[in-house]
FISEKOL-31583 format. One record per residue (C-alpha): residue number from 1; y, x, z; residue in one letter. Coordinates in Angstrom, 2 decimals, always signed. Each point is the difference from the previous one (the first is absolute). Last residue first. Example, Ala and Ser with C-alpha at 12.3 -4.5 7.8 and 13.67 -1.06 7.14 Angstrom:
> 2;-1.06;+13.67;+7.14;S
> 1;-3.44;-1.37;+0.66;A
END
This chain:
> 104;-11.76;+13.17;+1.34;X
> 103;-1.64;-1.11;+3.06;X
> 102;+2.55;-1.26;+1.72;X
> 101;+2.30;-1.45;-2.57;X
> 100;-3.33;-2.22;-0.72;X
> 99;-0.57;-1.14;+3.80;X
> 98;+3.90;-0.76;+0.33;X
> 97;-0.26;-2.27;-3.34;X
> 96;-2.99;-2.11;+1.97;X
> 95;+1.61;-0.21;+2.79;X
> 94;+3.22;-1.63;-1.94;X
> 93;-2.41;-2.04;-2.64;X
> 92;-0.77;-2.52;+3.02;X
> 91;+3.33;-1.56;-0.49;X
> 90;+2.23;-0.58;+2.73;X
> 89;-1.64;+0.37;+3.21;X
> 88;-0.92;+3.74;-0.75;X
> 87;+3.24;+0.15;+1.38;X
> 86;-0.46;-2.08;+3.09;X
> 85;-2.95;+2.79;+0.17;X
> 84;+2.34;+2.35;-0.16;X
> 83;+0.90;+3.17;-2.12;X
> 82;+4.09;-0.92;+0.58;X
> 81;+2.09;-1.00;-2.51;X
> 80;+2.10;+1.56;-1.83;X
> 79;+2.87;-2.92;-1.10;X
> 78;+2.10;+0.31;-3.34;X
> 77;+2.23;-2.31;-0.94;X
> 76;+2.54;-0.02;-3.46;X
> 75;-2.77;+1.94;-1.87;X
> 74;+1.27;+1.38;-3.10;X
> 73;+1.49;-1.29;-3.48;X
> 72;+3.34;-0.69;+0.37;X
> 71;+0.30;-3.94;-0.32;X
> 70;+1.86;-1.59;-3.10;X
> 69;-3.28;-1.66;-0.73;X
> 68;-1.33;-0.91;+3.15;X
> 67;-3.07;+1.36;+0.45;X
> 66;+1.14;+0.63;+3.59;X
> 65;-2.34;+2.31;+2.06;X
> 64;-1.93;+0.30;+2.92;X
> 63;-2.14;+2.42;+1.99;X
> 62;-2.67;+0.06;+2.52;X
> 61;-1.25;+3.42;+0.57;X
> 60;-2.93;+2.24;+1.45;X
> 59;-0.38;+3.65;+0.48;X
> 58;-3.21;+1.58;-0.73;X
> 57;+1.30;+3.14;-1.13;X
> 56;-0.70;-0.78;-3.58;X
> 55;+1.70;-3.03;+0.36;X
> 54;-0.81;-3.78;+0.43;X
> 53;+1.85;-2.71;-1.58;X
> 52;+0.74;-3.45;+0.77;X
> 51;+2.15;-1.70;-2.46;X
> 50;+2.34;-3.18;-0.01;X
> 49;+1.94;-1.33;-3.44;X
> 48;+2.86;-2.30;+0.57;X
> 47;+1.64;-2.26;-3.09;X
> 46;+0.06;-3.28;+2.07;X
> 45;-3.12;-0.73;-0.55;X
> 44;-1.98;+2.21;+1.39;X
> 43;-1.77;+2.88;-1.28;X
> 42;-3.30;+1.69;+1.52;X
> 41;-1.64;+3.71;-0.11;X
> 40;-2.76;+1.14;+3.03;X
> 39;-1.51;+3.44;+0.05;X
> 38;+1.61;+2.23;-2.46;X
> 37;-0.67;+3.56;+0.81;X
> 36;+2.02;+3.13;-0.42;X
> 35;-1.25;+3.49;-0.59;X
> 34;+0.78;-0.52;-4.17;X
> 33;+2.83;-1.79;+1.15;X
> 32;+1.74;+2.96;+1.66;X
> 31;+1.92;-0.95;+3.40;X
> 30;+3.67;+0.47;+0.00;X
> 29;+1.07;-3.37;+0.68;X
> 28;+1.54;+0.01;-3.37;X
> 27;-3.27;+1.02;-1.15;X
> 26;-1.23;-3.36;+0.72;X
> 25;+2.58;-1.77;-0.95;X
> 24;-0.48;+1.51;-3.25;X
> 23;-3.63;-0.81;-0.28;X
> 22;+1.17;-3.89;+1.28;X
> 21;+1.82;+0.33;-3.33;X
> 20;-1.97;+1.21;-1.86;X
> 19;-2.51;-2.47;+0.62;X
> 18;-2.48;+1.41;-3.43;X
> 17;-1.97;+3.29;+1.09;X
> 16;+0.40;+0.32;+3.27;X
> 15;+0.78;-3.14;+1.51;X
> 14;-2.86;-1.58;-1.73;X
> 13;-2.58;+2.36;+0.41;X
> 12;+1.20;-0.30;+3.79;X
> 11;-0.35;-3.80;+0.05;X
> 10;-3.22;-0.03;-1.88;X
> 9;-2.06;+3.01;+2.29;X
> 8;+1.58;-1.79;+3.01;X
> 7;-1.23;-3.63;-1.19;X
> 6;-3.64;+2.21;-0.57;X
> 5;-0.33;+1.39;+3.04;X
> 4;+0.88;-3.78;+1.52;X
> 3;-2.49;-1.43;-2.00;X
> 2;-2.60;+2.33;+1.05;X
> 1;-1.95;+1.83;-2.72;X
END
């Protein structure tokens, strides 16, 4: 198994079953987790959390949130980005996710 197969297999095991709250998000955006995949995850310090996901329908999105304690829980930014090689750009697990929603 590829690396990057299996960092999307862990992030989106992850999200679904024990980030609730980045599952929430998720469905706040109106897109069903279980259809959903996580291909990139990473925190910063300065209580941010930043998410690429990839949909059933093989759109793709950048999104942010504050972790922030007192914060509402939901994506503060959220960026569809285009199916681009600049895109692919980013993290090599972006293709990769768009080849899986496509043959599902």
């Amino acid at each position: 198994m590829s690396s990057h197969l299996q960092e999307i297999e862990e992030l989106t095991d992850l999200m679904r079953n024990e980030w609730l709250d980045v599952r929430l998000c998720i469905e706040l955006l109106g897109y069903d987790p279980a259809e959903t995949l996580l291909v990139a995850f990473a925190e910063s310090e300065d209580e941010m959390e930043y998410s690429i996901i990839v949909t059933r329908d093989r759109r793709i999105f950048e999104c942010s949130r504050s972790t922030n304690e007192i914060a509402e829980i939901k994506f503060s930014k959220v960026e569809e980005l285009p199916n681009s090689e600049e895109t692919f750009k980013l993290t090599p697990t972006i293709k990769l996710a768009l080849s899986i929603q496509e043959n599902l």
